[in-house]
C-alpha positions in Angstrom: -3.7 9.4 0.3 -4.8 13.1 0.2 -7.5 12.1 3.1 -4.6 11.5 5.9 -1.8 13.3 4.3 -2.7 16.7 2.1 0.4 18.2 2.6 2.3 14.9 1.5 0.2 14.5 -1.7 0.6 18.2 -2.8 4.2 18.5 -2.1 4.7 15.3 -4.8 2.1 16.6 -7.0 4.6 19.7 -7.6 7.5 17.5 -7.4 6.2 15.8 -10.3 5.2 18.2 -12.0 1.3 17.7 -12.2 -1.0 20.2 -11.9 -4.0 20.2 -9.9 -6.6 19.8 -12.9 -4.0 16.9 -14.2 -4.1 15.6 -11.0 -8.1 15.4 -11.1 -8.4 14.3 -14.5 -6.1 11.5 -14.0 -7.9 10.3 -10.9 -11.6 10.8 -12.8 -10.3 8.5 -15.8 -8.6 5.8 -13.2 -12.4 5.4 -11.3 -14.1 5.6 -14.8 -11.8 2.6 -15.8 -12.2 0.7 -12.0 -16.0 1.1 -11.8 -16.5 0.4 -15.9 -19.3 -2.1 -16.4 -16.5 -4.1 -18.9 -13.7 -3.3 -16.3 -10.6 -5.4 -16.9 -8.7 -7.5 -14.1 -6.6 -5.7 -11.9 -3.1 -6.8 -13.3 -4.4 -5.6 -17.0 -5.7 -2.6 -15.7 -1.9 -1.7 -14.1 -0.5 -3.0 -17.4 -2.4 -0.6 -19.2 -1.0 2.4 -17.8 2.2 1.8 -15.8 3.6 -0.8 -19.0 4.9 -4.2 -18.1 5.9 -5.3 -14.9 9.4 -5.5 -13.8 9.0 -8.8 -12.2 6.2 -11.9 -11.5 6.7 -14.3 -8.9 4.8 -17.3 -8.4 3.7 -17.7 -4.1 2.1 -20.3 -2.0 -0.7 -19.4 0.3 -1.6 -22.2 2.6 -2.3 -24.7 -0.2 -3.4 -22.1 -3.3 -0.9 -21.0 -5.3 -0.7 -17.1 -6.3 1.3 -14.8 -8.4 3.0 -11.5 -7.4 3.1 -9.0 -10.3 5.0 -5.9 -9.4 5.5 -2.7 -11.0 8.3 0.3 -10.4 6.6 3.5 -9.0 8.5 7.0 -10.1 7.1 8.7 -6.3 9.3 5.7 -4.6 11.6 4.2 -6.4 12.2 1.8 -3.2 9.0 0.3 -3.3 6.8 -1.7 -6.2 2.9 -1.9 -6.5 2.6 -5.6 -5.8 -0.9 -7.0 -7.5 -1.6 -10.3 -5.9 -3.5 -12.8 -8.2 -5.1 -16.0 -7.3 -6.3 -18.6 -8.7 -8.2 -17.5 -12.4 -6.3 -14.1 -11.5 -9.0 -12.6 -9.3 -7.2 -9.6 -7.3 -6.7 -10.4 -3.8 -4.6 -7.5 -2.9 -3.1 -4.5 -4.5 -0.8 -2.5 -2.2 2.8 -1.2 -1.9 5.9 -3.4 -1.0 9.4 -2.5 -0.4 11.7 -3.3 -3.2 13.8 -6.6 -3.9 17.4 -5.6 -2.1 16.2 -1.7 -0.7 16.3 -1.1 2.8 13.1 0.0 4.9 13.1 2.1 8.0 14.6 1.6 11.4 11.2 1.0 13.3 12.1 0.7 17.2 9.0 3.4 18.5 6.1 5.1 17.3 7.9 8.1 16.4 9.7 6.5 13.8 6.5 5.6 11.8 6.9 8.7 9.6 4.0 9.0 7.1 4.9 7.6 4.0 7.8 5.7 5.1 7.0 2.1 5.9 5.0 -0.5 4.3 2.2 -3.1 6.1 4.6 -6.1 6.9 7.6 -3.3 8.1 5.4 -2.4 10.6 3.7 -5.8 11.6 7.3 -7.1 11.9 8.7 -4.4 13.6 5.8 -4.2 16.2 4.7 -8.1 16.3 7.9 -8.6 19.3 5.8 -5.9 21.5 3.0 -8.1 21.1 -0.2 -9.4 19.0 -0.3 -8.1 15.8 -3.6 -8.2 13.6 -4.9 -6.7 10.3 -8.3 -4.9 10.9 -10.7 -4.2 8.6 -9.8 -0.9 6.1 -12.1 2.0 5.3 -12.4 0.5 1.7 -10.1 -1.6 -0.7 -7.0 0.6 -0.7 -6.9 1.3 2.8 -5.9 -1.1 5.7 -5.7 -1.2 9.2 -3.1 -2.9 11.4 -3.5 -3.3 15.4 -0.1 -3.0 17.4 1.4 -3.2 20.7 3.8 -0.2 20.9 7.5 -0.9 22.9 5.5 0.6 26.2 2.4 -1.6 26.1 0.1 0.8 24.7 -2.9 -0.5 22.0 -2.8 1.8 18.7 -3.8 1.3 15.3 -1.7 1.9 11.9 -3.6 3.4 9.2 -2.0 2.5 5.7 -3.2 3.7 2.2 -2.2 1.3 -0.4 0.2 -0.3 2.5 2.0 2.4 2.8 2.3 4.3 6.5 -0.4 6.8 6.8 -1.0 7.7 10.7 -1.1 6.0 14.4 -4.6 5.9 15.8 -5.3 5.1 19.3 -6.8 1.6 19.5 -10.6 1.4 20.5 -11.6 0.2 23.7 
């Protein structure tokens, strides 16, 4: 999240109490673990250091069925780290949702995507009545890309980091 927002990720660095070396090591030890020859499934791994899940919810995707596994986050105690598990619980997407019950943002322009304030489907469903919405390809596996149609017409793209709000590109031509 540093890339789009430094200022974001110091400010809850200090919030939390984590200094920069802390910061490092912990982010050194989570890509030693992700990229490990004998690396674990992606629900184990987030077992292993955020604990059990709060809750596990069986989905339907077209005709496969898939399983939700969410975890609390101490940063944002409105949203969860959703895992979502197919069939022989291969990964299919690891992002952040808004929590069961917890309200998201008021999303009527583009100047009320605030960084760090709304997750992938908030946007998509607060944009899709402007016009097509479409996921895009991401940067890599924690980043994705969303194409809207703003209230005035105009093409952008949302950058999200673990589907959270990052920035509003303008959409290429």
């Amino acid at each position: 999240m540093a890339d789009h927002q430094p200022g974001l990720v110091e400010d809850a660095r200090i919030a939390m109490g984590v200094s920069l070396t802390d910061m490092r090591e912990v982010n050194r030890r989570w890509q030693a673990m992700v990229r490990s020859p004998r690396a674990r499934g992606a629900v184990e791994r987030y077992r292993s250091v955020l604990g059990p899940p709060e809750a596990v919810v069986r989905r339907k995707a077209g005709d496969l069925e898939c399983e939700a596994t969410q975890w609390r986050v101490p940063l944002w105690p409105d949203l969860r780290l959703e895992v979502i598990t197919g069939p022989g619980g291969v990964a299919w997407n690891e992002w952040l949702v808004r929590a069961p019950g917890a309200a998201g943002p008021v999303l009527t322009s583009a100047a009320d995507l605030v960084p760090w304030s709304a997750t992938v489907d908030e946007v998509a469903g607060a944009f899709g009545k402007f016009g097509p919405v479409r996921m895009l390809d991401g940067a890599a596996p924690t980043r994705a890309r969303l194409a809207v149609t703003l209230p005035g017409g105009e093409a952008r793209v949302a950058e999200f980091t673990w589907g959270l709000f990052q920035e509003l590109r303008e959409a290429p031509r």
